[in-house]
N, C-alpha and C positions, 0 to 999 in steps of 0.2 A: 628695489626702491630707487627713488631719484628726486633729489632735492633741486627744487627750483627757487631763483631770487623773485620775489612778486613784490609788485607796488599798484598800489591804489590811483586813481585821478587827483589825489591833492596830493601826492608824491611822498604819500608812506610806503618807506621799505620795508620788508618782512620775507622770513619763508618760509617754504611748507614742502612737507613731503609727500609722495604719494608713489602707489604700487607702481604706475608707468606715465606715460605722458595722454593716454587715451583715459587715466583715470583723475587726471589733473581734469583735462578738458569737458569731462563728466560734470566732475562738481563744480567745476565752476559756472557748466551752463544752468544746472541746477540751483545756484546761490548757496553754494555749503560753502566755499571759500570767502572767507568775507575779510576786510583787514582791520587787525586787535588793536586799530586808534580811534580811527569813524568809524568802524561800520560796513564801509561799502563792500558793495558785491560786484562792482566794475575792477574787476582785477585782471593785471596782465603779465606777462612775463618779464622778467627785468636782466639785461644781458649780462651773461655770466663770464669769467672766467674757467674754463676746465680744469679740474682739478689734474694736473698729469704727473705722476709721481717719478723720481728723481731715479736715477741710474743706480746702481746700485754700487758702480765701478767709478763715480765723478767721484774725484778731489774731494779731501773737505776744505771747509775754509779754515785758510790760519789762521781765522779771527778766534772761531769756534773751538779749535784744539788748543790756543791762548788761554783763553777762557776757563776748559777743562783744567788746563795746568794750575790756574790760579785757583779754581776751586778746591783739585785735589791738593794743593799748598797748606792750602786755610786748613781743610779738617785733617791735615798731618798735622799740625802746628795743636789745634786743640786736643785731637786724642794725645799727643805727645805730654803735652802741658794741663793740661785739665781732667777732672776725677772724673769717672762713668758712674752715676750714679741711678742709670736704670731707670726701672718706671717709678722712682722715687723723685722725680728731676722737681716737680712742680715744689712739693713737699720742701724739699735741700733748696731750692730757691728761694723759696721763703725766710727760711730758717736764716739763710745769710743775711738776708738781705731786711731781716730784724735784727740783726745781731746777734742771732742764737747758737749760731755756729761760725767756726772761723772762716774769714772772708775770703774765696779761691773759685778759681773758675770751674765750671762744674759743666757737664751733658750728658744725657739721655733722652729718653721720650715723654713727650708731652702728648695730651689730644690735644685739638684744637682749643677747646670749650677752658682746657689747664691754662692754655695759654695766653687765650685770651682774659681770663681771670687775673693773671701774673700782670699783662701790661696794662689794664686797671685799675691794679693796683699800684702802678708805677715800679714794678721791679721790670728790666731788660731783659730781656729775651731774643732770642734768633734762630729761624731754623738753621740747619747745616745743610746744605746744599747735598740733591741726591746726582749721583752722576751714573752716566749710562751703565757702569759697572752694577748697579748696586739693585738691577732688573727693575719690575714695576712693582 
């Protein structure tokens, strides 16, 4: 597969994939490529950067291993000081932050949908940052 940048004549950018570049030039001369603002089927390749993937053996940056530090700081500092309260977090959120339970900082898992419900509701929320330890 190979991803091309394409732009239109009134200068929409967009892209598209296609099995090779003899199957780009296919549809396009066919009108299957068309661009998802006007319409047109005048489409052309638009100059790319190469994607060229990093060494494996470069430096990182010490902005980025900074960075790392201060993330790994923060969710020391909250597991240290704050309860895990599992996939109960949305639930225990709540509860404090009605006054139903006593007032302490608290983390576990939320889905999205929890969490967005939580800051809706104007209770705070934060995810904790994942770091490269912590896999995908």
């Amino acid at each position: 597969m190979i991803r091309y940048d394409l732009i239109c004549p009134k200068g929409h950018g967009f892209d598209g994939w296609f099995r090779d570049s003899d199957g780009f030039d296919a549809q396009r001369a066919s009108g299957v490529v068309a661009c998802p603002v006007c319409g047109s089927v005048e489409i052309a390749k638009q100059l790319m950067t190469p994607g060229i993937p990093s060494k494996s053996n470069a430096a990182p940056d010490p902005r980025v291993k900074e960075l790392l530090e201060a993330m790994r700081g923060m969710r020391e500092k909250v597991m240290a000081e704050a309860d895990y309260v599992g996939d109960r977090f949305a639930e225990e959120a709540r509860r404090i932050h009605y006054e139903e339970a006593e007032m302490r900082g608290i983390y576990g898992e939320a889905t999205f949908e929890e969490a967005k419900a939580l800051l809706e509701e104007g209770i705070s929320v934060a995810p904790m940052p994942r770091l490269p330890e912590d896999g995908n």
